[in-house]
C-alpha positions in Angstrom: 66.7 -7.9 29.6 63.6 -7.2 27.4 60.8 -9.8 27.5 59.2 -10.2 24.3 55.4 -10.2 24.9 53.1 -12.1 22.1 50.6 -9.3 20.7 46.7 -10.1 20.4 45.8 -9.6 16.7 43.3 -6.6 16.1 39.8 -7.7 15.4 38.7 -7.6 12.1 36.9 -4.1 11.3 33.6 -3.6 9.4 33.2 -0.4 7.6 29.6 0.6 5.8 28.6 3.4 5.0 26.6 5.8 7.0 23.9 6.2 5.0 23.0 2.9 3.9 23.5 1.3 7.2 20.9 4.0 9.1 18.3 3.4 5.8 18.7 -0.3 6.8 18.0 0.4 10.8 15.2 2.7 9.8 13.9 0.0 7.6 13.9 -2.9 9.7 12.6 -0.8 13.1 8.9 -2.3 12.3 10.3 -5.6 13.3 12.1 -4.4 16.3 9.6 -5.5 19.2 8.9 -3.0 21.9 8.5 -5.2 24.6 9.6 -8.6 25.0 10.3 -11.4 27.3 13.6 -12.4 24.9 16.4 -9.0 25.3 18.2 -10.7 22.1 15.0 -9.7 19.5 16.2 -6.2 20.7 18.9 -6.5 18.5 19.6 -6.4 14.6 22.1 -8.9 13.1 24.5 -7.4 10.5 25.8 -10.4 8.6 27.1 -11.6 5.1 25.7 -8.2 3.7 22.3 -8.0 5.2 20.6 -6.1 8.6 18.2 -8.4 9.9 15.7 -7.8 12.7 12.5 -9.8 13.7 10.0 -10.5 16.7 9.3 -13.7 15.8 5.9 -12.7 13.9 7.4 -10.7 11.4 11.2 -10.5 10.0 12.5 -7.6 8.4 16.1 -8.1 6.1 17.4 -5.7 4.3 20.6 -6.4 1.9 23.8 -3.5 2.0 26.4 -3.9 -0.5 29.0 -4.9 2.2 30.1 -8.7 2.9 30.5 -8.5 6.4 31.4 -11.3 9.4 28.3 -11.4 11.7 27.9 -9.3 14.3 24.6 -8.8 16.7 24.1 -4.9 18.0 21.2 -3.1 19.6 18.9 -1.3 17.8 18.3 1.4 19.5 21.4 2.5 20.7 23.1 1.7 17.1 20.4 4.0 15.2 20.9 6.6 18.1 24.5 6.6 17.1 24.2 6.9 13.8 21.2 9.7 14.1 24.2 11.7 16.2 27.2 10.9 14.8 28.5 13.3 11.7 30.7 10.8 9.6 31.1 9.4 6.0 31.5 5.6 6.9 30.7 3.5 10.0 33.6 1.0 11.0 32.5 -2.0 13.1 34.8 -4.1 15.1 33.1 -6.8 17.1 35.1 -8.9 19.6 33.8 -11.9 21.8 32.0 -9.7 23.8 31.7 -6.5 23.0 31.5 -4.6 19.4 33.5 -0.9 18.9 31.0 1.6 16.6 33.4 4.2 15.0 32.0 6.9 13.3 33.5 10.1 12.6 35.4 11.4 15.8 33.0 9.7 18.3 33.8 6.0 19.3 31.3 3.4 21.3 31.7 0.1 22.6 28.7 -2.1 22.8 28.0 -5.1 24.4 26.8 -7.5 22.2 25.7 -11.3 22.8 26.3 -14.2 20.2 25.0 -13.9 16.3 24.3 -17.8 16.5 21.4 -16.7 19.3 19.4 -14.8 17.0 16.5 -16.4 14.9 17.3 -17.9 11.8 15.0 -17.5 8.7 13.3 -20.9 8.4 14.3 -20.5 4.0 12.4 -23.3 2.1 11.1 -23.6 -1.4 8.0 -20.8 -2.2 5.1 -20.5 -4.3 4.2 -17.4 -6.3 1.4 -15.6 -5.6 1.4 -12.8 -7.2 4.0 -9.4 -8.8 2.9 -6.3 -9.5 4.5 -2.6 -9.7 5.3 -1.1 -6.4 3.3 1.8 -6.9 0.3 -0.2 -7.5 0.8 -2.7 -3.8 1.0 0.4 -1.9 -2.6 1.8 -3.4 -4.1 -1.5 -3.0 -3.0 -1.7 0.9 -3.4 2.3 1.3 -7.0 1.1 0.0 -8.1 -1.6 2.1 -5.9 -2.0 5.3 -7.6 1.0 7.3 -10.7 -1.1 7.3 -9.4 -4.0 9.0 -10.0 -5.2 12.9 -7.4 -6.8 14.9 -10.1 -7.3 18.2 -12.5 -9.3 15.9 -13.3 -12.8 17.5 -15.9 -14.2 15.0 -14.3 -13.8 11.8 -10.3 -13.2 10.7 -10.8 -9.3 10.7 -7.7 -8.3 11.2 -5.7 -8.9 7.8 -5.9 -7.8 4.2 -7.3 -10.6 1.7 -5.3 -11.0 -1.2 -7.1 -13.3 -3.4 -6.2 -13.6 -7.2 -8.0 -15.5 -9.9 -7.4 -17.4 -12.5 -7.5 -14.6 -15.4 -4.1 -12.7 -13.7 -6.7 -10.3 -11.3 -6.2 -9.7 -7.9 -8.3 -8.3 -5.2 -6.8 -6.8 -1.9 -9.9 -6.6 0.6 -10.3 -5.8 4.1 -13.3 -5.2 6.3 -14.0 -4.7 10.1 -17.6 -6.5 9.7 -19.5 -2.6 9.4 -17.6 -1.5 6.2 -15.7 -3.5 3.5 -12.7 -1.7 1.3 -11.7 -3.8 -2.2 -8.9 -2.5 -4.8 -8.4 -4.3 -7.7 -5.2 -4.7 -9.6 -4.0 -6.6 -12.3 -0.4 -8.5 -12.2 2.1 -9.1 -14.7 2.7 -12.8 -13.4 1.0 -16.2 -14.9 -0.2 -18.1 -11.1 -2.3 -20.1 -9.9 -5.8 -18.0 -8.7 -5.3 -18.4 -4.3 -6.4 -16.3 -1.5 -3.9 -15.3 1.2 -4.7 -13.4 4.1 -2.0 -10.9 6.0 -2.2 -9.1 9.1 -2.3 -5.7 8.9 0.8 -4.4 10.8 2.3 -6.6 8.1 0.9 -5.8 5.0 1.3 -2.2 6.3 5.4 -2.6 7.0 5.7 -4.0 3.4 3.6 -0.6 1.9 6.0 1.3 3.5 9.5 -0.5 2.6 7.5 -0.2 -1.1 6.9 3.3 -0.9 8.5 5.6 -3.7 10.4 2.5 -5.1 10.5 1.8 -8.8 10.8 -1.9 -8.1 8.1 -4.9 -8.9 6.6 -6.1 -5.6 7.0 -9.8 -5.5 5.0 -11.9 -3.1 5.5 -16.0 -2.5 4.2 -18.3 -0.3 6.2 -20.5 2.0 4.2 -23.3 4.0 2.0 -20.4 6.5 4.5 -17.7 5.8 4.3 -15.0 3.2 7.7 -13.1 1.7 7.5 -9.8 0.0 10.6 -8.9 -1.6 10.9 -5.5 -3.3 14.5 -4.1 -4.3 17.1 -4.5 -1.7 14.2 -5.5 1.1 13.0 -8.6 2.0 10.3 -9.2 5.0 8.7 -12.0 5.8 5.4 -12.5 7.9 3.2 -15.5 9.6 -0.3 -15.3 7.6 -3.5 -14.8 9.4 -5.2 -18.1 10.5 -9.1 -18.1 10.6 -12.4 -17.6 8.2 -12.8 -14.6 6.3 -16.2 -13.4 5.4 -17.5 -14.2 1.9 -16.8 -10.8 0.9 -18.3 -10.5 -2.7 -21.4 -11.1 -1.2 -21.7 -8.1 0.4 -21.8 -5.7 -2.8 -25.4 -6.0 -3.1 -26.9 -6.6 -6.8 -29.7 -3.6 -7.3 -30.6 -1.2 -10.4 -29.8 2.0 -8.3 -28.0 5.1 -10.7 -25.2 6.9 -8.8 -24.6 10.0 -8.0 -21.3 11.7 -9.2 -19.4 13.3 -6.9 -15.5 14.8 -6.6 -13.6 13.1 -4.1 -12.3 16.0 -2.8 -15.0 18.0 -2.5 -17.4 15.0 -0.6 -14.6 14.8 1.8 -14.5 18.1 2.7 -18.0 18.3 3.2 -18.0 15.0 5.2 -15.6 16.5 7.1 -17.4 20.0 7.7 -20.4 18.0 8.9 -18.7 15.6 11.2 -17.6 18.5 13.5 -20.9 18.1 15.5 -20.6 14.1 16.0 -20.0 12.2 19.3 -19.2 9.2 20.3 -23.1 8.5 21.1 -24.4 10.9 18.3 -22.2 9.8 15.4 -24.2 9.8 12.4 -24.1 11.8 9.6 -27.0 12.2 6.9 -26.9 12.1 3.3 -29.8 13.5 1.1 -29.4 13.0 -2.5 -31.5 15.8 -4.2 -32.0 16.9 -7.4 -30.7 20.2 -6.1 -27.2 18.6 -4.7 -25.9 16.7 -1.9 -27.4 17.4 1.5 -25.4 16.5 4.3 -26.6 17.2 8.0 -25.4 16.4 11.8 -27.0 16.6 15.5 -25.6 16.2 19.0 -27.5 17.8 22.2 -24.3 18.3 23.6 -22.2 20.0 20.4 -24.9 21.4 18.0 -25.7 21.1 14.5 -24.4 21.2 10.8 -25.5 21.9 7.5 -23.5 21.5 4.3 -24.2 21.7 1.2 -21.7 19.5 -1.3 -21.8 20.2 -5.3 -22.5 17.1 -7.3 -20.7 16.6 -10.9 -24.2 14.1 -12.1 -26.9 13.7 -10.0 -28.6 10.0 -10.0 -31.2 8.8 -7.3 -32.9 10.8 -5.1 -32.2 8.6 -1.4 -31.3 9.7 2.0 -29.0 7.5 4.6 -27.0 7.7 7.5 -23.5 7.1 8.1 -20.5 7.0 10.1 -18.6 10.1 8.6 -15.4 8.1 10.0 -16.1 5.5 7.5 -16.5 7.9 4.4 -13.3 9.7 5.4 -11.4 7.1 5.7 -11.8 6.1 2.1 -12.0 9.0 0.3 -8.4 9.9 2.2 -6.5 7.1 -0.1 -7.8 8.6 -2.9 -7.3 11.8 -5.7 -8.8 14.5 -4.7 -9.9 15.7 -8.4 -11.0 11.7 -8.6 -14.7 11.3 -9.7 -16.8 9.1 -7.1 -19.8 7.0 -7.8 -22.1 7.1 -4.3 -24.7 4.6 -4.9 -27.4 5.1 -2.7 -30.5 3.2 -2.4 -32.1 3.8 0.9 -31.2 4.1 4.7 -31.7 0.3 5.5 -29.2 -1.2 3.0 -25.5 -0.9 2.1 -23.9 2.3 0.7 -21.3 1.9 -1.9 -18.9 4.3 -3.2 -16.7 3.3 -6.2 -13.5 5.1 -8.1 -12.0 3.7 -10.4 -10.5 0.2 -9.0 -11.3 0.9 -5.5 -14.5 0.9 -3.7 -15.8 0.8 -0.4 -19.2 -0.7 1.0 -20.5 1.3 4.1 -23.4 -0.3 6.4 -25.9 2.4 7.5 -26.3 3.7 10.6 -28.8 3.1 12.9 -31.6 6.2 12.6 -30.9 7.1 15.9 -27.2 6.9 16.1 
């Protein structure tokens, strides 16, 4: 006699495409903590057409074409899979407790824990701040973010200010208390003038996801959260809590002619110069002449330098010292064949170096340094 047994219906499958689901792991990685007291941030959540990921700070989703039944798989072993795995499409088919990753001729089975575990996005109405071209975010944070300071007690160091005003201008600033970098940029979006301060790790994620898109960078606020939504990608991050300093202030207000310089060629000579430096013997001197730019170095333990850098216009004679760190770094975010203004006055007050919407205020260097 044959016994009839009652067959368990197959699990629905998930099929996505290869490439699009490892641009979305690859995208979202930045909110992929890598340590953590909760296992379940270790995973991304594939659900109703989106990869999610987040550590709780900042949240990463990024929407795929595909409608697809939630299902909650780790990171690392997923984008391992797919960064092996030679195959067209990736089919998913979760069950209660485990998940089976099909791609080409290789099959996985993951363990997976409940989609309902992982964070929700907290949604709510937002408040514009500002949009502008993709191109343009990612100068204004290439421009400012590498002058932040995360280990600053005294004031809120660590973000990137975005303040806009009231005639459609905004200003992306960030400054470590010794230097201060500012890009301007206009936006195409009528809003209220507001400043909003972002940590850097964030602002820096959203440059990225930005990079090379065509897209209009859209950024709203949402009670002490920010979302930046640009194309298919969405990330949202806790804003920076805390005083800023009063940041115009610093550009001091003095009748001082600049000299003219090629970006490229003052950072090669910056860089020539620097070779010397030490941690204890870090400065580098500028001496404006007549005859060019002057730029010299010391150490007892390394040596010395001497370069000579061409100037394009020569304005005030001036001589001052400083961190060749500081100098790289902004002249780095910028075209070589740009034209920089250095406006020198002496070795006790600021430096400031300006190109086109972007400038950078330098503090000098102790004599000694």
């Amino acid at each position: 006699m044959t016994v009839a047994t009652k067959r368990r219906p197959k699990a629905a499958s998930i099929e996505i495409p290869h490439e699009d689901l490892a641009d979305a792991l690859r995208a979202v990685a930045p909110a992929i903590p890598g340590k953590t007291g909760k296992p379940i941030l270790a995973n991304v959540l594939i659900a109703d057409g989106v990869v999610s990921a987040t550590d709780l700070e900042l949240r990463i989703d990024v929407a795929i074409e595909q409608v697809t039944p939630a299902v909650l798989l780790p990171h690392a072993r997923l984008q391992a899979i797919l960064g092996t795995a030679r195959g067209d499409a990736v089919e998913l088919t979760p069950g209660d407790t485990s998940c089976v990753v099909e791609v080409g001729s290789g099959r996985w089975t993951l363990p997976t824990e409940s989609p309902l575990e992982f964070p929700a996005d907290a949604g709510g109405d937002a408040t514009p701040i500002c949009r502008l071209p993709a191109d343009q975010f990612c100068r204004a944070v290439r421009g400012t973010v590498f002058a932040t300071d995360n280990d600053s007690t005294r004031y809120a160091l660590g973000g990137v200010l975005i303040e806009v005003d009231a005639e459609g201008d905004a200003s992306f600033v960030g400054t470590d208390g010794r230097r201060l970098a500012k890009v301007e940029v206009e936006i195409d979006q009528a809003v209220d003038a507001s400043q909003t301060l972002l940590p850097a790790r964030a602002i820096a994620a959203m440059a990225r996801l930005a990079e090379g898109r065509e897209d209009a960078v859209q950024l709203e606020r949402r009670g002490n959260e920010v979302v930046f939504t640009c194309g298919p990608v969405t990330v949202t991050s806790r804003t920076t809590e805390g005083k800023f300093p009063r940041w115009r202030d610093v550009f001091p207000e003095r009748d001082v002619k600049p000299s003219l310089v090629h970006a490229g060629a003052l950072l090669a000579a910056t860089r020539s110069a620097a070779i010397v430096t030490t941690e204890t013997s870090k400065g580098v001197t500028y001496a404006f002449t007549s005859q060019g730019l002057h730029l010299t170095a010391r150490s007892s333990e390394t040596g010395e330098s001497s370069v000579t850098c061409d100037v394009v216009e020569f304005g005030a004679a001036a001589v001052t010292q400083l961190d060749p760190h500081f100098v790289i770094d902004w002249l780095r975010t910028l075209d070589p064949a740009a034209t920089v203004e250095v406006e020198v006055a002496d070795g006790e007050t600021a430096c400031v170096l300006r190109c086109e919407e972007s400038s950078c205020v330098i503090m000098p260097l102790a004599k000694d340094a």
